[in-house]
N, C-alpha and C positions, 0 to 999 in steps of 0.2 A: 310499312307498305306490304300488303301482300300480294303473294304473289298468282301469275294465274296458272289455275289447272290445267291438266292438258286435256285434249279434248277426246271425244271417246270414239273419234275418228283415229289417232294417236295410238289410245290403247291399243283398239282392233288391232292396227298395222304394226306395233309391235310383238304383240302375242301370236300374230298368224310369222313373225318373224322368226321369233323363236320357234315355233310347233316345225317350220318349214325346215331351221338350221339341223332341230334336232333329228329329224327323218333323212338328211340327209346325213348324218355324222350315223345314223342307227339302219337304215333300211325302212326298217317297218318297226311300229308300238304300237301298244293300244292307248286309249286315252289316258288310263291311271298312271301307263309307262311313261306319259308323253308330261303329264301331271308332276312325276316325280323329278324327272329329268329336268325340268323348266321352272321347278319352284313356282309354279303358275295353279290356281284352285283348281281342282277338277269342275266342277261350273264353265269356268270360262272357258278353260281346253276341251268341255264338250262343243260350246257355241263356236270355237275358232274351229275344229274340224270340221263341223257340218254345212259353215261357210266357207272353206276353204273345196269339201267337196262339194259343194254344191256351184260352185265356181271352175269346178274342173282340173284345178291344184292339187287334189288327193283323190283317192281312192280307196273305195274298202276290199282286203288282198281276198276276201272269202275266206280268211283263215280264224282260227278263235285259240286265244290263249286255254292251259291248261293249268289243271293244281288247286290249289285252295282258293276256294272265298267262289265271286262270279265270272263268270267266264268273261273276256272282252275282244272284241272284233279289233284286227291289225290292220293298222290304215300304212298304206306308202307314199309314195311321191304319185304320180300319175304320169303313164307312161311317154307322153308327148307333152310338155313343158319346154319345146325350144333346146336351140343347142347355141354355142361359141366355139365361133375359132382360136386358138394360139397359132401363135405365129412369131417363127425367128427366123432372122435375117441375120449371114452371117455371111464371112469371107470366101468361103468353103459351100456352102450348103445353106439349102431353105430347109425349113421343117414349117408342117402345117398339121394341127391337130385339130379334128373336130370334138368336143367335150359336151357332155349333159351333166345339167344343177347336180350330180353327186360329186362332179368330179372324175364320173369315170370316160375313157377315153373311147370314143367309139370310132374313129379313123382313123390314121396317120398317112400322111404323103411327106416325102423326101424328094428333093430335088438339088443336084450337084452345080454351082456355081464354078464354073471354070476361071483362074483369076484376069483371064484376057478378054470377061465377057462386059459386053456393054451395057448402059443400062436397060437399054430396051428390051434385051437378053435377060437381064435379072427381071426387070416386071415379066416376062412371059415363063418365065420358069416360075415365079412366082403363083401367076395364075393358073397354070398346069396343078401346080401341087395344090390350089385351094381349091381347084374342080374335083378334082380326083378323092379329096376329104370331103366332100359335102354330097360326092355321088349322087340318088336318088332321092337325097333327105329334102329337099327345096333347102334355102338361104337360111344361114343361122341367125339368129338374132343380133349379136355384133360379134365386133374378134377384138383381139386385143395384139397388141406388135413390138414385138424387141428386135434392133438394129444395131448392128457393128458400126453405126454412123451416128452422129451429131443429128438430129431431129429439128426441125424448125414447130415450134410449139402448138402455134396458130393454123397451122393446116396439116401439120405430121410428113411433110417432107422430109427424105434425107435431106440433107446440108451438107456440099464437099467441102472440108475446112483444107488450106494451104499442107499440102504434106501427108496429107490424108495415107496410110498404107492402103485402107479399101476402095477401090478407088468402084464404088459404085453409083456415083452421080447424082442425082435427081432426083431419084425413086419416088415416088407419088404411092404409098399401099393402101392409102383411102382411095383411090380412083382406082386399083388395080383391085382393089378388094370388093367393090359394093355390087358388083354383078351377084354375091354370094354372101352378101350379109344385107338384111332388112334394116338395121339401128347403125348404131356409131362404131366405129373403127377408133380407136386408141392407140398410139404409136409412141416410145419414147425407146430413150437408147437405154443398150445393153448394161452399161454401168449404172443406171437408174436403178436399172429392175433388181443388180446384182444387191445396189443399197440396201434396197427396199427388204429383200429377202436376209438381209443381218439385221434389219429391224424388226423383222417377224421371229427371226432369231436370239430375239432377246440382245438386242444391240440398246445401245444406249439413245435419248432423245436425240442428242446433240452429236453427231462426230463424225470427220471427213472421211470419205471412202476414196483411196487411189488403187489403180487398176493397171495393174503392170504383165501385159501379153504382148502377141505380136503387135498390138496396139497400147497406146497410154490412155487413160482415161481417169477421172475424178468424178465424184457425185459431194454435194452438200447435203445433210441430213441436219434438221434446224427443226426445234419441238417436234420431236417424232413424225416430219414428213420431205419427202427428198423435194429442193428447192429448184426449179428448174432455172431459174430465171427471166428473165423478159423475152429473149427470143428462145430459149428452152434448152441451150449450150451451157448455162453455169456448169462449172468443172472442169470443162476441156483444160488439161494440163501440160499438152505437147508443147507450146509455145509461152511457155512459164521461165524466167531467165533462172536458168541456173548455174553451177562449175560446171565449166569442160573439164577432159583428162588433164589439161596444162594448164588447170588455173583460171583459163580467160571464162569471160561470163556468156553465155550462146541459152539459145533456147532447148529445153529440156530434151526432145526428139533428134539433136544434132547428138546429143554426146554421146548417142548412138554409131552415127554414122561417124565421128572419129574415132571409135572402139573398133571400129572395122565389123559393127555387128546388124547391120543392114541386108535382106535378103537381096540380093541380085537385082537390078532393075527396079525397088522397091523401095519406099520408105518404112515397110515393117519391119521388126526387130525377128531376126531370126533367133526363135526361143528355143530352138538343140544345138544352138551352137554357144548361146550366153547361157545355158543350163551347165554345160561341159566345162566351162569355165568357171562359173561360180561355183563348181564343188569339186574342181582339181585341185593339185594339191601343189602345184607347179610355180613356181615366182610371178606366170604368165596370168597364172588364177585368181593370185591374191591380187596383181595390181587392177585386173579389170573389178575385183570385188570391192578395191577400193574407191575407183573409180565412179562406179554404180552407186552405192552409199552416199559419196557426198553428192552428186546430181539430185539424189532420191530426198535428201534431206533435206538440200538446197530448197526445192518443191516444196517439202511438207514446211519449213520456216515460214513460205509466203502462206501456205492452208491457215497453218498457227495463228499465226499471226493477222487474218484477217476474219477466222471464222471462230476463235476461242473454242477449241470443239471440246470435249470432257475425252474424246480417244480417235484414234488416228486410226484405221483398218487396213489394211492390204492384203489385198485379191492377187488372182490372175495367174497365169499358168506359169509362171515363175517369181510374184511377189511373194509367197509365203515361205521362199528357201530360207531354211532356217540359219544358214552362216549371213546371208546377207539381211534377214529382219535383225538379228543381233550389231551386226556393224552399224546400218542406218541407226538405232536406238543409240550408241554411244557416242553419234554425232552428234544427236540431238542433244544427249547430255550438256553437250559445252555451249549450248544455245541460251538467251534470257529468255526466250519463252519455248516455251516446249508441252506436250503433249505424248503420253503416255503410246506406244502401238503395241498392234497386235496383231497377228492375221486373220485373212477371215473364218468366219467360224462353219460358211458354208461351203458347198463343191462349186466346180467350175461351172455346175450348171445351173446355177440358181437364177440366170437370167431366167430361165425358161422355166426354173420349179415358180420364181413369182409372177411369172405372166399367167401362167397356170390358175394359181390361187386368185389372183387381180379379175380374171376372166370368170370365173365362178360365180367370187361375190359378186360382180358384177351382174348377172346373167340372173343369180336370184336378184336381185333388186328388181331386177325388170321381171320376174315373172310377177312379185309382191307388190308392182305397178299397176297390174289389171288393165293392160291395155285395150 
């Protein structure tokens, strides 16, 4: 059987792909730079730039290489090709960044979520900070969105799950957001994007991400892409049965609050006061370290065991303490099934360095659209 060719509609949009990636990873080349870089003939990388500027995608900078051989004219990006928003949502604080196809950043708005505020309060702080990034520019082309909440998939709502520590409700960021973006809004939560960013990290295909802050959270990582699920909550691990401190079995977010490590009024984990613990050195340090460990393990037994993952990761502003990744591992040990961990290999901010990258490529696809 053979098989069919691609068509030369195909090629075009992959070669003006590459010429596109490579000008954004370089600034500016000439065509023979653009040639070598892309392992593409110089032929075609003449025809993709002259189509590409002729299309209003490049530009020639007026500049001309020097040195030996022929001179050549340095083509760049073109200076209005559309922008995207980032966007996090978090217990604390919005961030809104406006971005253009390099990557680089040309806005920033902040905005302070108070924890008493409601969610009407959070969309309109919200939309303060994505007017204030989008200033004079008109509507970006779309934005992309990371949340300290459970996402509903199908419309990008938050979702308040039972015990939630963030308690910001309902949030709708595609309707608070489309006043200022022309295309799609994209929403998922923070433990997604955290995934997503150990997979650009050189993570493996396969293997569970838990998320241990003042929030709990897990992502599934299945053939190199995070699995959200049917309503787009796969991973929530708060209500996962595990040990309490005495043995009895309770959901994973309680044996918090029998540790006595609950903030005030709150269901989140106060993370300077279970930090001060996990690395004192006190009788009081080891039983809460112990304590932690087997809740954490208990968890990762049900991951194991229902997702075969090839490694186990943990995140979060106090999963990576290294007395306690040590303790959880040699519980695991006495387990029949088990899986190797590790921490993560990224910073605490990699929600937002992969919404970043997510909103890029994103942003070239759509200018490589031609709409």
């Amino acid at each position: 059987m053979s098989l069919a060719k691609p068509s030369l509609g195909l090629l075009r949009s992959l070669t003006d792909e590459h010429v596109l990636n490579a000008l954004v990873a370089a600034g500016r080349l000439t065509r023979a730079e653009l040639a070598a870089r892309t392992g593409i003939s110089k032929p075609t990388i003449a025809e993709s730039v002259r189509r590409l500027t002729d299309e209003g995608l490049l530009q020639d900078t007026g500049e001309r290489s020097t040195g030996r051989g022929r001179a050549g004219s340095y083509f760049a990006l073109a200076d209005d090709l559309g922008t995207a928003l980032v966007v996090e949502v978090t217990a604390s604080g919005i961030v809104v960044e406006r971005i253009e196809l390099s990557g680089a950043t040309l806005a920033r708005a902040d905005e302070n979520v108070p924890d008493d505020l409601e969610p009407a309060g959070v969309a309109a702080a919200l939309a303060r900070a994505a007017e204030r990034a989008i200033g004079d520019s008109g509507p970006a082309r779309l934005a992309v969105v990371s949340a300290a909440d459970p996402v509903d998939r199908a419309t990008g709502r938050l979702v308040e799950l039972p015990d939630s520590p963030f308690l910001v409700g309902e949030l709708d960021p595609p309707a608070v957001l489309a006043p200022y973006v022309s295309g799609s809004v994209t929403v998922d939560n923070d433990v997604h994007w955290a995934a997503r960013a150990e997979l650009e990290h050189g993570g493996p295909a396969d293997f569970g991400y838990l998320y241990l802050g003042a929030g709990l959270g897990g992502a599934i990582v299945s053939d190199g892409a995070v699995r959200p699920g049917r309503s787009g909550i796969a991973g929530e691990v708060s209500h996962v049965i595990t040990v309490g401190p005495d043995g009895r079995a309770m959901p994973f977010t309680e044996v918090f609050e029998h540790l006595g490590l609950h903030r005030p009024g709150s269901s989140a984990i106060d993370v300077d006061q279970l930090l001060r613990r996990l690395t004192g050195d006190d009788p009081d340090s080891a039983r809460t370290t112990a304590a932690v460990a087997t809740a954490i393990s208990g968890v990762l037994v049900t991951m194991i065991s229902l997702l075969d993952p090839e490694l186990i990761i943990i995140g979060g502003s106090w999963g990576t303490e290294a007395r306690l990744l040590t303790a959880v591992a040699d519980r695991l040990q006495t387990q029949p099934r088990r899986a190797p961990i590790r921490a993560a290999a990224t910073s605490i901010d990699a929600p937002l360095t992969a919404v970043r990258a997510h909103a890029r490529s994103a942003l070239s696809r759509e200018v490589l659209a031609r709409p």
